[in-house]
C-alpha positions in Angstrom: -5.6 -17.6 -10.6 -3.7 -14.8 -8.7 -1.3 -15.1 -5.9 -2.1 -14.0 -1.9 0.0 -11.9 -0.3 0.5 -12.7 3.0 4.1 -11.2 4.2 3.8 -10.0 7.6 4.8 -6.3 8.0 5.9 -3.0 10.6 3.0 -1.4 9.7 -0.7 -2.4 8.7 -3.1 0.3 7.0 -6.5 -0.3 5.8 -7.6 2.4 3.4 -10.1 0.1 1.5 -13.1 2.8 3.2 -11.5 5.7 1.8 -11.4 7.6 -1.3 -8.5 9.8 -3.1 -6.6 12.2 -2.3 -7.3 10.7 1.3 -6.0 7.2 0.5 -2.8 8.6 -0.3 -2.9 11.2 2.9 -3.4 8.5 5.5 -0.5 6.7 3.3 2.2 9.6 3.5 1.0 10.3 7.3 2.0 6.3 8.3 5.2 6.6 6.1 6.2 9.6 8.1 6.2 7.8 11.3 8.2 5.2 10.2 12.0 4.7 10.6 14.1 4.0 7.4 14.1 0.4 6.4 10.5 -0.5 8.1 7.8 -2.0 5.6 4.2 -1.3 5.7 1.5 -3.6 4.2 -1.4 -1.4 2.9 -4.5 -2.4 1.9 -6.3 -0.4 -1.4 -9.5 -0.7 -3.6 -8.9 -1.1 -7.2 -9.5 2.1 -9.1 -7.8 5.4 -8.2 -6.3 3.8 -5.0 -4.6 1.1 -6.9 -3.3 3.8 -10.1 -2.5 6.3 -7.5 -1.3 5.4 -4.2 1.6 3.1 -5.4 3.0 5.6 -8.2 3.0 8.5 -5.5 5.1 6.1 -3.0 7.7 5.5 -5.8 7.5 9.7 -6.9 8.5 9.9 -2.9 11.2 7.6 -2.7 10.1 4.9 -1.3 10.0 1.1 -2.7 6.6 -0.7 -3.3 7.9 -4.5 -2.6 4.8 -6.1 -3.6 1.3 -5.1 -5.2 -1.4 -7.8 -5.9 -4.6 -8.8 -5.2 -5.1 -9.6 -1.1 -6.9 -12.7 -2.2 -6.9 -14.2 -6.0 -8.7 -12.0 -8.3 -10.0 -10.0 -5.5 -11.3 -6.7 -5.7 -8.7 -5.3 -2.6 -4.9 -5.7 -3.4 -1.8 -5.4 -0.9 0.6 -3.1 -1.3 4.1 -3.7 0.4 6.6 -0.6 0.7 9.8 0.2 2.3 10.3 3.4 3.6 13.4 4.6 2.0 
């Protein structure tokens, strides 16, 4: 049985509706309005989202806190990030 993830956060985006490169667009769009520091909690299908989206926040600098599923063994994961 997986854990939840339920760590409140600056920032909230639900990307679960789109597909890449857009997941990782409307990613890089809310990390650029955020101040240094701030965390973001992003919700992501498994698949590309899940390969993609967290390796391209680390290849940009920024910190994935967290990454697991949203509920156990669910199909949408979390992903927590600190904008560096």
């Amino acid at each position: 049985m997986g854990k939840t993830v339920t760590e409140s956060a600056d920032y909230f985006l639900d990307i679960t509706a789109d597909v890449c490169p857009l997941t990782f667009v409307k990613t890089k769009l809310l990390i650029e309005q955020m101040s240094s520091g701030e965390t973001a909690n992003i919700r992501l299908n498994t698949g590309e989202p899940l390969e993609n989206v967290p390796r391209t926040v680390k290849e940009h600098g920024h910190t994935v806190l967290s990454l697991a599923p949203e509920v156990a063994d669910g199909p949408v994961y979390l992903l927590r990030l600190r904008k560096a």
